[in-house]
C-alpha positions as CSV (number, residue, x, y, z in Angstrom):
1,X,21.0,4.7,8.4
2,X,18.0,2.8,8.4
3,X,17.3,-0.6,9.4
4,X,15.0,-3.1,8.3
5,X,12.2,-4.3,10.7
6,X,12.2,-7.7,9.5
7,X,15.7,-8.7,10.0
8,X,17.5,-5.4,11.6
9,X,19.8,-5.4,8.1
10,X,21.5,-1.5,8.0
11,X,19.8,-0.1,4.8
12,X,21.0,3.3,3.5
13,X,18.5,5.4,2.4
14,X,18.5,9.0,1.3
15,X,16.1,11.2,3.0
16,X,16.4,13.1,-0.5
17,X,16.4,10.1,-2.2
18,X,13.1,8.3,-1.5
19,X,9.7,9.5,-0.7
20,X,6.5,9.3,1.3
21,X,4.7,6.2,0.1
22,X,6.9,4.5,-1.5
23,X,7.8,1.3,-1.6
24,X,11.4,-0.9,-1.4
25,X,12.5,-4.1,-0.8
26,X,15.1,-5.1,1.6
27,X,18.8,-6.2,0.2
28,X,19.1,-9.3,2.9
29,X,15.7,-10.8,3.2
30,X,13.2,-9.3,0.3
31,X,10.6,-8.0,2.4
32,X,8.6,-5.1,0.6
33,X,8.6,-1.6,2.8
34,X,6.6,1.6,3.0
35,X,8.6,4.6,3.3
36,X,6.4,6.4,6.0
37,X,8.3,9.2,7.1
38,X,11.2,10.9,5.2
39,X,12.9,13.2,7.7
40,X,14.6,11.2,9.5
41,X,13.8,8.0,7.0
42,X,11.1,5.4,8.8
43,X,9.9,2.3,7.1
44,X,6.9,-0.3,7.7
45,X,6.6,-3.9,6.9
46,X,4.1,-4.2,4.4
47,X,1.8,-7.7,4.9
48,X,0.3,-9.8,2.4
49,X,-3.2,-9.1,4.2
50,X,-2.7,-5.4,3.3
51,X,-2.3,-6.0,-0.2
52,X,-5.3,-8.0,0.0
53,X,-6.9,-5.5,1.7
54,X,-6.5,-2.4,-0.6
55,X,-7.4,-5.1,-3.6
56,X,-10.6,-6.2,-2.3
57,X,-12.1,-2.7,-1.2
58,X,-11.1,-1.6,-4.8
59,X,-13.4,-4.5,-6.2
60,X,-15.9,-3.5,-3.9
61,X,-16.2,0.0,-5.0
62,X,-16.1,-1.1,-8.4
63,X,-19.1,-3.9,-8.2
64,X,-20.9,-0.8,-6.6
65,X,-20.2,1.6,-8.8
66,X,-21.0,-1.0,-11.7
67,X,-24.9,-1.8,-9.6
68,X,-25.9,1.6,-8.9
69,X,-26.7,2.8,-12.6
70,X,-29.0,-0.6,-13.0
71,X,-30.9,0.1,-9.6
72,X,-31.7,3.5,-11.0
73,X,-33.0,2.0,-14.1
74,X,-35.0,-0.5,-12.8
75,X,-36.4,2.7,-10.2
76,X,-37.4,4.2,-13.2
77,X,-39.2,1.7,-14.9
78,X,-41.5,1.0,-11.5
């Protein structure tokens, strides 16, 4: 049995049933969860500021990734 770190609600998970990664929401109050470990079961709070997180270092790759072939353009062209 596994209980939620939010609110201590019993949540019964399957070791077989869920895997690394993934993510649930509590029955009693809604919070979202990462399974972290599967044998036994462990689960994390996942914060707003984490989803945040992963979004804007995602943008950021992509805005550099998206400069990169212009700087080598304009390298050229010098």
């Amino acid at each position: 049995m596994v209980r939620c770190p939010e609110c201590d609600a019993e949540m019964d998970l399957d070791e077989d049933e869920v895997e690394e990664g993934e993510i649930l929401s509590c029955p009693e109050c809604d919070v979202e969860l990462e399974v972290t470990q599967v044998h036994p079961v462990h689960v994390i709070p996942l914060t707003e500021d984490e989803d945040d997180d992963e979004e804007e270092e995602a943008e950021g790759e992509a805005e550099v990734a998206a400069e990169e072939p212009g700087d080598l353009i304009e390298d050229e062209a010098e």
